[in-house]
Structure formats: structure tokens, C-alpha cells
C-alpha positions as CSV (number, residue, x, y, z in Angstrom):
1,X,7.5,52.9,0.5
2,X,9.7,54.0,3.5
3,X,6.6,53.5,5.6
4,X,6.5,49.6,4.4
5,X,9.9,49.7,5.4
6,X,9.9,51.4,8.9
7,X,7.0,48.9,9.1
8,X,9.0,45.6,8.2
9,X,11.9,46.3,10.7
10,X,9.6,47.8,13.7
11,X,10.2,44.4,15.3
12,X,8.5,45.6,18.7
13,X,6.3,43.4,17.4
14,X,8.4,40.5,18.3
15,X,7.8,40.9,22.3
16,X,4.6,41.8,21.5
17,X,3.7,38.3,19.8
18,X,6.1,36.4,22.7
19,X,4.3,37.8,25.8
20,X,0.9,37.1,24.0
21,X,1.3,33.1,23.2
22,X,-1.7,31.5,20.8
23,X,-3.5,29.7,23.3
24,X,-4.1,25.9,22.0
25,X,-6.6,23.4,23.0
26,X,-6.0,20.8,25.2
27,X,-5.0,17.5,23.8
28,X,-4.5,15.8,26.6
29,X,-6.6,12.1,26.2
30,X,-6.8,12.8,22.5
31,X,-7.4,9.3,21.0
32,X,-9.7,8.3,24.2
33,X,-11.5,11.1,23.3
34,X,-11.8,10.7,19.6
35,X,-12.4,6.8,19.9
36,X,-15.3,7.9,21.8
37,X,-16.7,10.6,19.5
38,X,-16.3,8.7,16.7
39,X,-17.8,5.5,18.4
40,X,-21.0,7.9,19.3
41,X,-20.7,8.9,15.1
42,X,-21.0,5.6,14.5
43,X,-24.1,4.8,16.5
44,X,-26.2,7.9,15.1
45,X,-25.6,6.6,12.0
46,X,-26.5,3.2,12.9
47,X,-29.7,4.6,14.7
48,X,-30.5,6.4,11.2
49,X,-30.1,3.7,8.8
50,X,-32.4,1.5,11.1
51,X,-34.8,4.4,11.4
52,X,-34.4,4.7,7.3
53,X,-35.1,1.0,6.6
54,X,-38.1,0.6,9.0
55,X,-39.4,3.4,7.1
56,X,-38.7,1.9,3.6
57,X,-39.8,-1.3,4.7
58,X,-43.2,-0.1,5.9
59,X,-43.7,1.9,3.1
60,X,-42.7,-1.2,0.9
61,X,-44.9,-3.8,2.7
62,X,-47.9,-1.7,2.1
């Protein structure tokens, strides 16, 4: 127990944690970005379907 506790106060960890900041991604052109991954999404599904129904259809016609 007075371990947990010298732990919880040691707040050394503080600076530790403020010279180390999390390093985030960039989000700089975000939703040009995303309009374009999501318009590239959209295409391979597209492409798929097409690719699905000519399969179907040739299966179907025969």
C-alpha cells in the first residue's frame, strides 16, 4: 500500500510525459484527402459489382 502511494504522488512523471508529446498525424487537407479516398472506395466497388454482374449474367445466359 505505501508503495501504491509513493507511486501516485511521484509526479516526475509529469515532465516526463510534457517533454515527450504524443506525436499525431497530420491533418492538414483532411476532407480533400478523404473525398478522394472515399471517391477511389467508391469506384472499386463500382468496378466489383460490374465485374459481379458480368459474371452472373454470363453464367445466367448460358
Amino acid at each position: 500500500m505505501l508503495a501504491l502511494l509513493k507511486r501516485l504522488t511521484n509526479l516526475s512523471i509529469v515532465s516526463n510525459v510534457m517533454q515527450k508529446p504524443k506525436a499525431y498525424p497530420n491533418v492538414s487537407q483532411g476532407f480533400a484527402r478523404d473525398r478522394k479516398n472515399l471517391c477511389k472506395n467508391c469506384n472499386d466497388v463500382v468496378i466489383g459489382l460490374n465485374q459481379g454482374l458480368k459474371k452472373y449474367g454470363e453464367e445466367y445466359a448460358n
